[in-house]
N, C-alpha and C positions, 0 to 999 in steps of 0.2 A: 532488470526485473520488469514483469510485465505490466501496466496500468491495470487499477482495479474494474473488475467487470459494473458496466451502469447500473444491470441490477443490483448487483452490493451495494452501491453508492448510496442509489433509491432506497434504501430498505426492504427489498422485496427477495432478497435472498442472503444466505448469510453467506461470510466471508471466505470460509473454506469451500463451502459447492460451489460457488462462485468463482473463485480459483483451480478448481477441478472440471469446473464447464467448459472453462475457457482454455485450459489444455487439452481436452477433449476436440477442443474447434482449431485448434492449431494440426490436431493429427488430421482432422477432417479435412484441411487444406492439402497436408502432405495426400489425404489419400487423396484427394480427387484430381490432383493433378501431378501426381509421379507415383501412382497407381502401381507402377511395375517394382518399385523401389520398395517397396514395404512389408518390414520383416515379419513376417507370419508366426512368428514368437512373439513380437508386440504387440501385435493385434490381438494373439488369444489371450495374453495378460491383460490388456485392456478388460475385453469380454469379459473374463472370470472375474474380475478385483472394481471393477467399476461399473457394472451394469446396474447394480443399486443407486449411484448417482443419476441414473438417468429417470426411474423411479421415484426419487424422493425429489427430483425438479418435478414431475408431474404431478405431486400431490403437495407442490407450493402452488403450482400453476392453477388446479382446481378450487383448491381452497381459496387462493384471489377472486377467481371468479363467483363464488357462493360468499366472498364480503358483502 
């Protein structure tokens, strides 16, 4: 299992986006560096089913910055 992401640790996100960023950053490695390998069924379920996650880190991100 993977270690918890620092910002969950911090307080600064909560547990489950945190765990869903950070598998997000695990396909980001797969894409950028076996780029040819990457099923285009994956990626468009990513797209459709998690594109809200990327949304609601940016309006953790804002709201930190307007504390």
């Amino acid at each position: 299992m993977a270690t918890q992401p620092r910002a969950t640790k911090a307080g600064l996100l909560d547990t489950q986006l945190g765990t869903r960023l950070q598998a997000m950053a695990g396909f980001r490695n797969i894409a950028v560096h076996n780029y040819r390998e990457i099923s285009m069924t994956v990626l468009r379920s990513i797209l459709e089913k998690h594109l809200g996650d990327f949304r609601e880190y940016s309006r953790v991100i804002v709201a930190m910055a307007y504390r």
